[in-house]
Biopython code that builds the backbone (N, CA, C, O; Angstrom):
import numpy as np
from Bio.PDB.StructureBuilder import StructureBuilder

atoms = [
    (1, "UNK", "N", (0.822, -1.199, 0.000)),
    (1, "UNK", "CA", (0.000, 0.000, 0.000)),
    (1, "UNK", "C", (0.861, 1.257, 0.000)),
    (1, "UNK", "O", (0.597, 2.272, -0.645)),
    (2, "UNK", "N", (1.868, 1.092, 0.752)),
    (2, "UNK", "CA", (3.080, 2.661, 0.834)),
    (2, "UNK", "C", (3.516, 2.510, -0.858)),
    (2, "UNK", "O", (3.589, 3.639, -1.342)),
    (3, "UNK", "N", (3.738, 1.720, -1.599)),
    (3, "UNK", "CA", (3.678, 1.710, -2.984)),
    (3, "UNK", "C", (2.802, 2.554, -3.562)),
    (3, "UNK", "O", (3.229, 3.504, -4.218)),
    (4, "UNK", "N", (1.462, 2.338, -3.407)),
    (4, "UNK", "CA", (0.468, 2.431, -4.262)),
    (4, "UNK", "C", (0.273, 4.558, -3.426)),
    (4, "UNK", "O", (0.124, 5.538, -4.156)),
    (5, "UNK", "N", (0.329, 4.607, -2.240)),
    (5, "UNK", "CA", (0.589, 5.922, -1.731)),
    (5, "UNK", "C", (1.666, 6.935, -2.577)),
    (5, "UNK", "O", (1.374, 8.047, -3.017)),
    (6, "UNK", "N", (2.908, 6.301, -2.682)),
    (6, "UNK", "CA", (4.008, 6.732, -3.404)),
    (6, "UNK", "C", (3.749, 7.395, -4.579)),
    (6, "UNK", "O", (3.995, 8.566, -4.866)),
    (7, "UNK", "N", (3.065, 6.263, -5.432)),
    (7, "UNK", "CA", (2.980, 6.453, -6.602)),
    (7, "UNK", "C", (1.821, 7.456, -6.734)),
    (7, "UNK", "O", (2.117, 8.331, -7.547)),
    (8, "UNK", "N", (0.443, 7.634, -6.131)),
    (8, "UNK", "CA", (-0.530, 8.581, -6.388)),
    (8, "UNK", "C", (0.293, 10.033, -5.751)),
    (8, "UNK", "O", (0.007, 11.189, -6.063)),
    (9, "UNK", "N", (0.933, 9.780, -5.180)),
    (9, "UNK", "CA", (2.063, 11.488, -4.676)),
    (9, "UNK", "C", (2.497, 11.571, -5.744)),
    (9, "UNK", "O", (1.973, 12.453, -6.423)),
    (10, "UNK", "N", (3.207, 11.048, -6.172)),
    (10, "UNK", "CA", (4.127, 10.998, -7.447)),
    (10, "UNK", "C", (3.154, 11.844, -8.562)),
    (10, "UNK", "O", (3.685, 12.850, -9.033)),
    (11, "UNK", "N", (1.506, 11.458, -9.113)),
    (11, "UNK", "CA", (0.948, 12.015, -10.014)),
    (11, "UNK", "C", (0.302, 13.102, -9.286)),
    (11, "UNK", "O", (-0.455, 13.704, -10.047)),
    (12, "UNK", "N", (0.306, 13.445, -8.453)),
    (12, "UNK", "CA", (-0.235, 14.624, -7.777)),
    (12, "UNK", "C", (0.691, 15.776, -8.023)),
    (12, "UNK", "O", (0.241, 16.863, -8.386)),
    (13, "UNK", "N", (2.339, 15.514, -7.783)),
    (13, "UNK", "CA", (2.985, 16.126, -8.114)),
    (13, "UNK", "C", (3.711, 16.914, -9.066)),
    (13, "UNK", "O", (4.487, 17.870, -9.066)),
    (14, "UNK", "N", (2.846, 15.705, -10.329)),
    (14, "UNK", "CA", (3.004, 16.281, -11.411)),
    (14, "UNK", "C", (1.878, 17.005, -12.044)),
    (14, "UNK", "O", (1.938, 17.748, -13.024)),
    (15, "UNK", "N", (0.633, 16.615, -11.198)),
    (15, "UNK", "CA", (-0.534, 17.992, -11.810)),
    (15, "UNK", "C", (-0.214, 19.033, -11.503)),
    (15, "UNK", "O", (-0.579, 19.966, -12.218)),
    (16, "UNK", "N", (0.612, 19.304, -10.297)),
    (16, "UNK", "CA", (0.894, 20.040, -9.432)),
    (16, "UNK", "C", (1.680, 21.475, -10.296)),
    (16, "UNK", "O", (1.372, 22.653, -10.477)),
    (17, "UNK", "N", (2.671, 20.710, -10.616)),
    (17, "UNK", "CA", (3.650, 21.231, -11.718)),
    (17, "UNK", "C", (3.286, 21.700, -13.128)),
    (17, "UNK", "O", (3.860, 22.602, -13.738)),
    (18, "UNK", "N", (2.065, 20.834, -13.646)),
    (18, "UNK", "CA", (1.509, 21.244, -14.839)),
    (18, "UNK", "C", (0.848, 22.677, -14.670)),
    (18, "UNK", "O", (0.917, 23.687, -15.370)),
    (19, "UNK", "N", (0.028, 22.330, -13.211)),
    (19, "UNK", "CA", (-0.692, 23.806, -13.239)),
    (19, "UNK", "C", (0.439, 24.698, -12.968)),
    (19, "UNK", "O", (0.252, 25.575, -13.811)),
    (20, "UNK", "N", (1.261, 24.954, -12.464)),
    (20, "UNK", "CA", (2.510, 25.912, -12.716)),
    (20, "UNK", "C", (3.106, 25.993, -13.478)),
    (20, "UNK", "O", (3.928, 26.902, -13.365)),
    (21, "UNK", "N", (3.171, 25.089, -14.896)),
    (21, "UNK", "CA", (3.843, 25.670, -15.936)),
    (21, "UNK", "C", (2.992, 26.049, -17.112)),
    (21, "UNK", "O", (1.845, 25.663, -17.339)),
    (22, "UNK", "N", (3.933, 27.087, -18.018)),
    (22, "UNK", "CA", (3.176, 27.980, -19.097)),
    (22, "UNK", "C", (2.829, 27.475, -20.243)),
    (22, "UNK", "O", (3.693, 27.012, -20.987)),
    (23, "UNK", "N", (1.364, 27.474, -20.623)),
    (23, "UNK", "CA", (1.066, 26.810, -21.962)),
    (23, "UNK", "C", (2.166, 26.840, -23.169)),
    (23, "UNK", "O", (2.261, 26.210, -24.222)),
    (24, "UNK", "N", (2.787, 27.640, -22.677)),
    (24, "UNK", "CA", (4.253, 27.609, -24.123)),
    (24, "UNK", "C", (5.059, 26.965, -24.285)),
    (24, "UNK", "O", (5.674, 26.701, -25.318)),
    (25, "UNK", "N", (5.246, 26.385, -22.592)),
    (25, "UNK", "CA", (6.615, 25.883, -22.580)),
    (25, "UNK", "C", (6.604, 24.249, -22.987)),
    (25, "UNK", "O", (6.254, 23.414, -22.152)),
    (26, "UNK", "N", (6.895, 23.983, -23.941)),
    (26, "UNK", "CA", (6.806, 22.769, -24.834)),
    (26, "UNK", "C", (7.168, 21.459, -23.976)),
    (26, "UNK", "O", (6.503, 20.489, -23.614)),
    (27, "UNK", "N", (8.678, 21.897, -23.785)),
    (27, "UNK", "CA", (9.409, 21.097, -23.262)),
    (27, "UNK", "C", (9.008, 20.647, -22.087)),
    (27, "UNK", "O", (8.922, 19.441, -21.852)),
    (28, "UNK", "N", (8.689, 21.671, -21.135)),
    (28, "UNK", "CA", (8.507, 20.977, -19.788)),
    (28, "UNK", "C", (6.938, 20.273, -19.901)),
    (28, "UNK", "O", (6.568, 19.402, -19.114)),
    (29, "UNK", "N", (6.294, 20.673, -20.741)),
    (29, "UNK", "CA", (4.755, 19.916, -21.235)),
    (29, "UNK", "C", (5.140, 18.681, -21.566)),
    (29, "UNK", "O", (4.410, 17.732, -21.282)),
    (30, "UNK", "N", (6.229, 18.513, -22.156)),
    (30, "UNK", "CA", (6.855, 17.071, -22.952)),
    (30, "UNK", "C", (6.969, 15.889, -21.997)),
    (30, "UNK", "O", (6.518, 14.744, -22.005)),
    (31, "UNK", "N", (8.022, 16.851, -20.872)),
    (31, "UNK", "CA", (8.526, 15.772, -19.583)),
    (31, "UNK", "C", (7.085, 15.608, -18.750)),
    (31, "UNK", "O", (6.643, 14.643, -18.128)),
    (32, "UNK", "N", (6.579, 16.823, -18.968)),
    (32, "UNK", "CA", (5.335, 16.155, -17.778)),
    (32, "UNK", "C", (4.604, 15.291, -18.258)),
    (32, "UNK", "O", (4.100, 14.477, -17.485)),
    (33, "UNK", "N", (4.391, 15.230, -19.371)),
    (33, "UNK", "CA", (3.281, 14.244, -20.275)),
    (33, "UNK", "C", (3.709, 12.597, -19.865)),
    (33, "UNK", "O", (2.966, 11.647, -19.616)),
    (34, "UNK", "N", (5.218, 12.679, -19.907)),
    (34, "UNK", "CA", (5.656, 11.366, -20.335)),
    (34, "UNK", "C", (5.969, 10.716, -18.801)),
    (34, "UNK", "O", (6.078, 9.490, -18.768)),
    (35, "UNK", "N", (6.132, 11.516, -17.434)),
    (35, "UNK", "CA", (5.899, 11.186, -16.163)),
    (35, "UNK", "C", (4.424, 10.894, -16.544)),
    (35, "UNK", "O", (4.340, 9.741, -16.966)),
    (36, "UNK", "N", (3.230, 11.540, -16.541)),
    (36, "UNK", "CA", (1.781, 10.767, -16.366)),
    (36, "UNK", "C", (1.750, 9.781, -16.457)),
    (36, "UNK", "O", (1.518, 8.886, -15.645)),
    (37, "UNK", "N", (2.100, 9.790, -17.980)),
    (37, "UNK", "CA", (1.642, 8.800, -18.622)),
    (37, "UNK", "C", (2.338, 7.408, -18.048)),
    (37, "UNK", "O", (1.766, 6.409, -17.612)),
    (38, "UNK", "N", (3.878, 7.684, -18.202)),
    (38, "UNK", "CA", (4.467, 6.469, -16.847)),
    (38, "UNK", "C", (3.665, 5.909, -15.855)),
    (38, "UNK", "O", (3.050, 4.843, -15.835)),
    (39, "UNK", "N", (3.824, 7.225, -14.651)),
    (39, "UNK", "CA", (2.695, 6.524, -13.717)),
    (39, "UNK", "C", (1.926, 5.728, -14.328)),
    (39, "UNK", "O", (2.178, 4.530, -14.455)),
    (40, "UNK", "N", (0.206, 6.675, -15.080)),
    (40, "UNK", "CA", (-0.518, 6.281, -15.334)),
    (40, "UNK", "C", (-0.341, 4.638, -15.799)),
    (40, "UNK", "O", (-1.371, 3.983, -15.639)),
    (41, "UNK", "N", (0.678, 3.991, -16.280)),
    (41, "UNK", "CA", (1.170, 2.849, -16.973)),
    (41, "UNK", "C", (1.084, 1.829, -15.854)),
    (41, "UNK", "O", (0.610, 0.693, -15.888)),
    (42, "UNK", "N", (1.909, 2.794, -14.397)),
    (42, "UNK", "CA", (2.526, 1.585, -13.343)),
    (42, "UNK", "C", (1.320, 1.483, -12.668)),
    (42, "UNK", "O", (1.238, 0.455, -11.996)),
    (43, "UNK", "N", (0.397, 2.189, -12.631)),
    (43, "UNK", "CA", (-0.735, 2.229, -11.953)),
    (43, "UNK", "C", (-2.003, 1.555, -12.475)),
    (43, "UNK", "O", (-2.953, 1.360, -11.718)),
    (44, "UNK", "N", (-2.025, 1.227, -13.652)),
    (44, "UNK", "CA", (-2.698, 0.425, -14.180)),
    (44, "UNK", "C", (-2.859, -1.555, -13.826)),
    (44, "UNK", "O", (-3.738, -2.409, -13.944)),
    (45, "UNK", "N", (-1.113, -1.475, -13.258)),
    (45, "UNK", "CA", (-0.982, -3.188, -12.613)),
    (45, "UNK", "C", (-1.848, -3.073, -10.955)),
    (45, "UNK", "O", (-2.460, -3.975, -10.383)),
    (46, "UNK", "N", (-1.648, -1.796, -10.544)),
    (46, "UNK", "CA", (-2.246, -1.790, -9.190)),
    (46, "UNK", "C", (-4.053, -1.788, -8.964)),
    (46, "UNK", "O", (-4.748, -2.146, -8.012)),
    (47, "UNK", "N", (-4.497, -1.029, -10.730)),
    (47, "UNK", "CA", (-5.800, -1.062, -10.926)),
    (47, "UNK", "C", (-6.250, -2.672, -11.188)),
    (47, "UNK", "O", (-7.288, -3.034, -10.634)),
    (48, "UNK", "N", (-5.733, -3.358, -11.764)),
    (48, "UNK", "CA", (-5.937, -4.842, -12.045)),
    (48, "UNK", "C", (-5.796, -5.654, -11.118)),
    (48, "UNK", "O", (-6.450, -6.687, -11.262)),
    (49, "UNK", "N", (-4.870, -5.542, -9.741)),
    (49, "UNK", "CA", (-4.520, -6.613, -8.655)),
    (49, "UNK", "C", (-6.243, -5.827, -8.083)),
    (49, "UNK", "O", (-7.226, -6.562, -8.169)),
    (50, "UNK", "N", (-6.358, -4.953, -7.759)),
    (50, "UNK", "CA", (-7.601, -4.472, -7.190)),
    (50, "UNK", "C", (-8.650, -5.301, -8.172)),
    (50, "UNK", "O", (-9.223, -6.290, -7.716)),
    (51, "UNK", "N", (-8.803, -5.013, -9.073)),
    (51, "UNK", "CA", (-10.369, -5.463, -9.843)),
    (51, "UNK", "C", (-10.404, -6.985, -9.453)),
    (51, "UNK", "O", (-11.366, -7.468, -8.855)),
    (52, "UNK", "N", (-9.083, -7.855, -9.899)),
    (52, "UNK", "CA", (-9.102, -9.075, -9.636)),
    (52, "UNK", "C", (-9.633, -9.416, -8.181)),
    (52, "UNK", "O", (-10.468, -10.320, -8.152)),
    (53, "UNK", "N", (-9.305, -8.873, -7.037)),
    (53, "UNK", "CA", (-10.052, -8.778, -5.783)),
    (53, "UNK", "C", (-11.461, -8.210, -5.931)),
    (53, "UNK", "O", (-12.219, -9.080, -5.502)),
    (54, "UNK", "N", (-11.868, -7.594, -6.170)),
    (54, "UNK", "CA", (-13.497, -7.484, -6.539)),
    (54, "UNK", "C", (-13.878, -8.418, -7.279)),
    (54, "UNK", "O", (-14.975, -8.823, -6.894)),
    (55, "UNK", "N", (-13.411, -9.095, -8.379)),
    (55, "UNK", "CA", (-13.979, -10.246, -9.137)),
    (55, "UNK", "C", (-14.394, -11.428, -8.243)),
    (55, "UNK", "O", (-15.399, -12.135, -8.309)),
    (56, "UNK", "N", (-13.201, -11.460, -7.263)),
    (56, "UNK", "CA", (-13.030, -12.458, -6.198)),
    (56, "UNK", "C", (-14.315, -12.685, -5.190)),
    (56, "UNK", "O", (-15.003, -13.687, -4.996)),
    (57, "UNK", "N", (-14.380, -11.041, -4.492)),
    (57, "UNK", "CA", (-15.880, -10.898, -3.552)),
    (57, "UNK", "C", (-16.983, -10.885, -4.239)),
    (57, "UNK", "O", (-17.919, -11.151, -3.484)),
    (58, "UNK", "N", (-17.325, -10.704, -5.306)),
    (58, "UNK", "CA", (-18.416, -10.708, -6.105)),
    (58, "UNK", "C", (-18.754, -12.305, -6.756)),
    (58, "UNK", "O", (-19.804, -12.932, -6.898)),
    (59, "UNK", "N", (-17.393, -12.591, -7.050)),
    (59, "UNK", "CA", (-17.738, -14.218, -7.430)),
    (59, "UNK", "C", (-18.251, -14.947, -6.235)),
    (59, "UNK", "O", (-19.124, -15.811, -6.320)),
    (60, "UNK", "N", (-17.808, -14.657, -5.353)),
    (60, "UNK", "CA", (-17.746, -15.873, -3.308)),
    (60, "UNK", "C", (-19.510, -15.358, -2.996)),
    (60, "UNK", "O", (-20.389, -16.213, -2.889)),
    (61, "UNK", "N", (-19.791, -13.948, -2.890)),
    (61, "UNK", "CA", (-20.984, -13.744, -2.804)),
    (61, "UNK", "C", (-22.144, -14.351, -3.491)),
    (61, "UNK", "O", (-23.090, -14.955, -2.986)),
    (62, "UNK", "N", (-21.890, -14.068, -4.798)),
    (62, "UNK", "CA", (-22.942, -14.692, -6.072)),
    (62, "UNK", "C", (-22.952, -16.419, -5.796)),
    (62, "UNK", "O", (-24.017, -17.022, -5.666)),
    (63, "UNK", "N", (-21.828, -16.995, -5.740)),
    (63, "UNK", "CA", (-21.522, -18.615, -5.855)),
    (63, "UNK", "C", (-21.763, -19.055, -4.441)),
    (63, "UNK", "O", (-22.248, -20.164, -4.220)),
    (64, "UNK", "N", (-21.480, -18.325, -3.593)),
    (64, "UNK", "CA", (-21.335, -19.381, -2.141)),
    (64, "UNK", "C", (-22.046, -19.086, -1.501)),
    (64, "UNK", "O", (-22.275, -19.904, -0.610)),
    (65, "UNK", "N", (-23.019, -17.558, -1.469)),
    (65, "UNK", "CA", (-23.956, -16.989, -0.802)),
    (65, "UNK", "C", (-25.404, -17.073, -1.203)),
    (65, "UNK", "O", (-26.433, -17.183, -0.536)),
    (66, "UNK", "N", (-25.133, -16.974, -2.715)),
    (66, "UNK", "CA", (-26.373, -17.240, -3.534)),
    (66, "UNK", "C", (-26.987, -15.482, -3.410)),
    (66, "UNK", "O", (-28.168, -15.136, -3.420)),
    (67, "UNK", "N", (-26.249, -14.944, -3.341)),
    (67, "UNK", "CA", (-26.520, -12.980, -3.311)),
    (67, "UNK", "C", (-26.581, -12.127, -4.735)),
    (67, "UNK", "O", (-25.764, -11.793, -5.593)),
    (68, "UNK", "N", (-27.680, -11.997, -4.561)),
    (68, "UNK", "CA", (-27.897, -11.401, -6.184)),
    (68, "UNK", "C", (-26.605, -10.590, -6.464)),
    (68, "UNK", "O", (-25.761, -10.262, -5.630)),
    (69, "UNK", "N", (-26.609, -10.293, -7.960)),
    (69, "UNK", "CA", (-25.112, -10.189, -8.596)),
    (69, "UNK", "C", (-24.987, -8.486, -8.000)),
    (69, "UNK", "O", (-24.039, -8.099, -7.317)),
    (70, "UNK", "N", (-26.131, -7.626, -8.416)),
    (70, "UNK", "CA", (-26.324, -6.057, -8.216)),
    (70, "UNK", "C", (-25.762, -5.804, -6.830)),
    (70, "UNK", "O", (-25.074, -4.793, -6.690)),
    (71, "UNK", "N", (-26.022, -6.796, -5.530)),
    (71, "UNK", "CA", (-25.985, -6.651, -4.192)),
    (71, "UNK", "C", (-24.539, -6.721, -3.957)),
    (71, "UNK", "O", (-23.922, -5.874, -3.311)),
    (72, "UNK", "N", (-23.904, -7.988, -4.623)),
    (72, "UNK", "CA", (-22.890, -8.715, -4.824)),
    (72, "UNK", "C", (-21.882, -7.480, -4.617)),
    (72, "UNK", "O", (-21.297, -7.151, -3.585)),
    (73, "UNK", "N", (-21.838, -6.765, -6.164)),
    (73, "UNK", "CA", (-21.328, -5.487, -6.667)),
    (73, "UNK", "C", (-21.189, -4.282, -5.187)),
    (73, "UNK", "O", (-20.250, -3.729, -4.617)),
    (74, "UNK", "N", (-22.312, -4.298, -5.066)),
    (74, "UNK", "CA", (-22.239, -3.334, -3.979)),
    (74, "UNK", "C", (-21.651, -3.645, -2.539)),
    (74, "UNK", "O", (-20.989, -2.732, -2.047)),
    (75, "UNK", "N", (-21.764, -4.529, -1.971)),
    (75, "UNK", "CA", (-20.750, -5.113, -1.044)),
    (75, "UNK", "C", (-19.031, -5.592, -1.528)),
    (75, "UNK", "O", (-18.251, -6.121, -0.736)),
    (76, "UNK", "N", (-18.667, -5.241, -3.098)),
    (76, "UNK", "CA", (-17.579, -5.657, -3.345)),
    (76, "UNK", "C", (-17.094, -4.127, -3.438)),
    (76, "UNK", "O", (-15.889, -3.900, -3.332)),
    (77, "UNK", "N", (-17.946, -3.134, -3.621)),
    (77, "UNK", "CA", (-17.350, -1.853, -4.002)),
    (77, "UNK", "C", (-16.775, -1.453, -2.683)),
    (77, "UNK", "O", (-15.645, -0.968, -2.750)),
    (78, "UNK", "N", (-17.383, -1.567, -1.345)),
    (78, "UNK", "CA", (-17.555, -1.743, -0.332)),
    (78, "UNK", "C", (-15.638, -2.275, 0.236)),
    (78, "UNK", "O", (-14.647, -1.639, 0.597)),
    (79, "UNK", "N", (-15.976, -3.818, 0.015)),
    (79, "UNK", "CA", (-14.905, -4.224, 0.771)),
    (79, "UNK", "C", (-13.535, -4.041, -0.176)),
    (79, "UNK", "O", (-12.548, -4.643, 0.247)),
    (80, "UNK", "N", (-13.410, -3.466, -1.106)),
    (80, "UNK", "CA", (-12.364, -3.046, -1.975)),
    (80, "UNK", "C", (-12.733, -1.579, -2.853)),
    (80, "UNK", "O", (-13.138, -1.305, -3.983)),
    (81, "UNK", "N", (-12.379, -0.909, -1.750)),
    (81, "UNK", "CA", (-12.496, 0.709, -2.014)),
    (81, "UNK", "C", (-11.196, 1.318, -3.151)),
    (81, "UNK", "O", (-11.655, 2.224, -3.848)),
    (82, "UNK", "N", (-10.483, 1.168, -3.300)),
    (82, "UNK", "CA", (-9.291, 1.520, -3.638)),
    (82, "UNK", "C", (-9.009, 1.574, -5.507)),
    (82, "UNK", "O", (-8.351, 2.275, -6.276)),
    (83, "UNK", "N", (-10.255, -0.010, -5.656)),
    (83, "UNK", "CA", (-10.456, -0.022, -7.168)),
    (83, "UNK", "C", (-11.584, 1.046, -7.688)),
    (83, "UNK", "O", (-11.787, 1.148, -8.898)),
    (84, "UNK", "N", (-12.229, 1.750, -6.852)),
    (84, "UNK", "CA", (-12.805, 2.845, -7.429)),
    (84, "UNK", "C", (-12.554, 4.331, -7.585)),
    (84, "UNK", "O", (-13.040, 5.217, -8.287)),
    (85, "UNK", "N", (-10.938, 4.216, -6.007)),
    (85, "UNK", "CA", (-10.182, 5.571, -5.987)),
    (85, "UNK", "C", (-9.361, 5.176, -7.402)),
    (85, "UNK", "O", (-9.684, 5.933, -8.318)),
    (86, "UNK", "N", (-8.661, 4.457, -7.671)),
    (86, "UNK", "CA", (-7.975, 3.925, -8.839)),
    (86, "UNK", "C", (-8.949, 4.275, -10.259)),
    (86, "UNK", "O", (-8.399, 4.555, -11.324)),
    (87, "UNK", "N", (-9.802, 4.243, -10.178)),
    (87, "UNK", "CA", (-10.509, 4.500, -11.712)),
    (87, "UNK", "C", (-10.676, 5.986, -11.667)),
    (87, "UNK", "O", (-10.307, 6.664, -12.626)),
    (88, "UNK", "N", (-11.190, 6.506, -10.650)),
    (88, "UNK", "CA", (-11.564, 8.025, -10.642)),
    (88, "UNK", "C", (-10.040, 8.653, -10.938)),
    (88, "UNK", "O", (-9.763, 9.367, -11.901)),
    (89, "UNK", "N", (-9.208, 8.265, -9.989)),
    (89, "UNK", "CA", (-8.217, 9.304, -10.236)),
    (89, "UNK", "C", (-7.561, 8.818, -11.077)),
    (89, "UNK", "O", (-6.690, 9.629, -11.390)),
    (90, "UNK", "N", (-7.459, 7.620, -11.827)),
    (90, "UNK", "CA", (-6.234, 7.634, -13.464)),
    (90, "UNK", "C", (-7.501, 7.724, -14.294)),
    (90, "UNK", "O", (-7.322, 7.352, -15.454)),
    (91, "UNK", "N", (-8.561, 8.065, -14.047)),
    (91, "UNK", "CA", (-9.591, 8.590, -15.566)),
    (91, "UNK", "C", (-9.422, 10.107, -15.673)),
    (91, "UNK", "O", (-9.488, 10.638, -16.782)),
    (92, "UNK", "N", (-9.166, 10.957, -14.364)),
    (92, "UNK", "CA", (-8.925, 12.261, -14.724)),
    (92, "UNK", "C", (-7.476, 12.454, -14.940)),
    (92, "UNK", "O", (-7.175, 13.577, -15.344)),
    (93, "UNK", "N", (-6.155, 11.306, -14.698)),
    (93, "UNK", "CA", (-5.313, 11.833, -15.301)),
    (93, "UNK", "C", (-4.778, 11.691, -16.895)),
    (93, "UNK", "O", (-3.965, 12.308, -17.583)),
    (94, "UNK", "N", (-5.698, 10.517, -17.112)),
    (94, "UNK", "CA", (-5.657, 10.433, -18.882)),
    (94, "UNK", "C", (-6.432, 11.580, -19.298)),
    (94, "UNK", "O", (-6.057, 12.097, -20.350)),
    (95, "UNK", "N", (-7.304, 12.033, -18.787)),
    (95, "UNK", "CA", (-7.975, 13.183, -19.252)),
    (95, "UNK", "C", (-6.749, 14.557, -19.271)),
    (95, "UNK", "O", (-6.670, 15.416, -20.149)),
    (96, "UNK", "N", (-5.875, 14.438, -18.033)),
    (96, "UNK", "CA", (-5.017, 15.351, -17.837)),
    (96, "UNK", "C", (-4.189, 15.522, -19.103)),
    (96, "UNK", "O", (-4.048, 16.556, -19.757)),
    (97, "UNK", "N", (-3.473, 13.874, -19.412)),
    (97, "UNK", "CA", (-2.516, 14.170, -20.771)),
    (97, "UNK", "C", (-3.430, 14.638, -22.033)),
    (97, "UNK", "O", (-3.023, 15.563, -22.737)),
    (98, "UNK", "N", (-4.425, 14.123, -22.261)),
    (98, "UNK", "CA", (-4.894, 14.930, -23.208)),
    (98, "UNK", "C", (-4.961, 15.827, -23.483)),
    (98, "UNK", "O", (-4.618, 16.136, -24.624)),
    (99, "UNK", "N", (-5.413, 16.704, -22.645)),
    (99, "UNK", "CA", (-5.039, 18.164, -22.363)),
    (99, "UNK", "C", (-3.665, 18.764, -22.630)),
    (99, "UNK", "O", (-3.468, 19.873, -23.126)),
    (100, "UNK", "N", (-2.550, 17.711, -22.159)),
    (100, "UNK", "CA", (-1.296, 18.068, -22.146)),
    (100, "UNK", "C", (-0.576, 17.821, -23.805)),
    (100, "UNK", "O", (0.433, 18.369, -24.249)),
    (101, "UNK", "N", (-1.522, 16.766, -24.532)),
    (101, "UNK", "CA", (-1.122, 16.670, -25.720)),
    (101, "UNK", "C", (-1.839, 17.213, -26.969)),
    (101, "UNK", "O", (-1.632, 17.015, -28.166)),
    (102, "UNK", "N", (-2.863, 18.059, -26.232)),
    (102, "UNK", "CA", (-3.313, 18.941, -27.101)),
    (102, "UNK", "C", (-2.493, 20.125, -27.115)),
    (102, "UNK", "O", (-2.283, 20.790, -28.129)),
    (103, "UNK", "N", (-2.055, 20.363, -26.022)),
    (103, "UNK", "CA", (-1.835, 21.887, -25.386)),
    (103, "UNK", "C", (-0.218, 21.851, -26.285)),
    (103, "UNK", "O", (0.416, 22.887, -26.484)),
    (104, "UNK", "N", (0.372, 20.152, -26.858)),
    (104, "UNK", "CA", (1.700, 20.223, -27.014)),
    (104, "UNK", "C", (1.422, 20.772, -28.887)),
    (104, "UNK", "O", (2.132, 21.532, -29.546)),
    (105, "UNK", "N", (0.146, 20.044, -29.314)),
    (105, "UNK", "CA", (-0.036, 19.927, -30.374)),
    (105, "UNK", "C", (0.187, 21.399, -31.080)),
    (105, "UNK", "O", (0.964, 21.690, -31.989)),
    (106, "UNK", "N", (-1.073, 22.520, -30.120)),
    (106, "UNK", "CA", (-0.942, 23.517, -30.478)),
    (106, "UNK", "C", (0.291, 24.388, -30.637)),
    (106, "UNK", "O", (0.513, 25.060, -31.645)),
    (107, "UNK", "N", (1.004, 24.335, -29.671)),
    (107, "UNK", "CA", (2.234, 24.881, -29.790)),
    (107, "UNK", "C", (2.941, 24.609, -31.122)),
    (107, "UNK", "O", (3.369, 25.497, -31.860)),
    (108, "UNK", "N", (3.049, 22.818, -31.441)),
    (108, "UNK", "CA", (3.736, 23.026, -32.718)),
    (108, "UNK", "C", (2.495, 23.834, -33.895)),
    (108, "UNK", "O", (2.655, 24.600, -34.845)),
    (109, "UNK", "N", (2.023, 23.596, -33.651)),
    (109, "UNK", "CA", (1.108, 24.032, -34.776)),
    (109, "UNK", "C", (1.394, 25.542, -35.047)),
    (109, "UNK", "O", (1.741, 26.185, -36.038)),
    (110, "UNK", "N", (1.054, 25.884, -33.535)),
    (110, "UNK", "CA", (1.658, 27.480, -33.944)),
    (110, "UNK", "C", (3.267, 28.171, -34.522)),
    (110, "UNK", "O", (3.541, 29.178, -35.174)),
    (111, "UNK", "N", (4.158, 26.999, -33.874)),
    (111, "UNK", "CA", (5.681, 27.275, -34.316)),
    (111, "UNK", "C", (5.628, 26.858, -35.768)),
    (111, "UNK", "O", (6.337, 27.655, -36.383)),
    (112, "UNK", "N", (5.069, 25.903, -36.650)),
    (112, "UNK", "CA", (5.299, 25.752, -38.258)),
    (112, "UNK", "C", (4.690, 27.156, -38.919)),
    (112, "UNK", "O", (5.372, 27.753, -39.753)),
    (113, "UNK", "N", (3.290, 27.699, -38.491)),
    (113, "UNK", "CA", (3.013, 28.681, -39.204)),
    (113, "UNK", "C", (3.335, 29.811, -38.802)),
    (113, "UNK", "O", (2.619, 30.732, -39.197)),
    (114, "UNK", "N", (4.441, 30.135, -37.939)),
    (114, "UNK", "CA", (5.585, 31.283, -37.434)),
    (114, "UNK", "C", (6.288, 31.250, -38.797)),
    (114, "UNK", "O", (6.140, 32.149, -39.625)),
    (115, "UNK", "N", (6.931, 30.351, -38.958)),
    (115, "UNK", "CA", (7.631, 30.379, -40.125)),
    (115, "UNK", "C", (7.567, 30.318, -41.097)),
    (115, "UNK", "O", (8.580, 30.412, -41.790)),
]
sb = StructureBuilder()
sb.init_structure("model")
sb.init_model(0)
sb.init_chain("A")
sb.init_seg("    ")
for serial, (resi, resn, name, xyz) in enumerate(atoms, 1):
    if name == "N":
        sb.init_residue(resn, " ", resi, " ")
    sb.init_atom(name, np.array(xyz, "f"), 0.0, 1.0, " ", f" {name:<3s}", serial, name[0])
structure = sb.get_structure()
């Protein structure tokens, strides 16, 4: 878990930084993009060990309890919280690079028709 802590500091730190740097500055848009997206990468194995544990309480409920599947769900969201902090916060940071690779796009766009 001090892993999985680490690593959400880690992308905090780099929104952090995005909102302090200037839509112009290419470069540091470049490095920040490619930290997200990292994280976003390593954080994706931590989103999957989580789901696989919800598959787990939702399967034991449905199969061994005989607990409707909807109920199932909701007592799995329950006892594995972490796979839903995990979706919320790497869905707004893919949303973040987008932003960041639009914001890179424009820039070139604007530097070819400078010249």
């Amino acid at each position: 878990m001090k892993e999985l802590e680490q690593t959400l500091s880690d992308l905090t730190t780099y929104i952090v930084a995005y909102d302090d740097t200037s839509h112009n500055d290419g470069e540091n848009l470049n490095f920040l993009l490619k930290k997200i997206i990292t994280t976003l990468a390593y954080l994706e194995t931590h989103r999957a060990h989580y789901k696989l544990e919800f598959e787990k309480v939702v399967y034991e409920l449905t199969t061994d309890k005989g607990m409707p599947v909807n109920r199932a769900i909701n007592f799995a969201e329950n006892r594995v919280p972490e796979l839903y902090m995990l979706r919320r916060i790497m869905d707004s940071g893919y949303k973040l690079a987008d932003v960041i690779r639009t914001n890179i796009s424009f820039i070139k766009h604007e530097r070819n028709h400078a010249n």
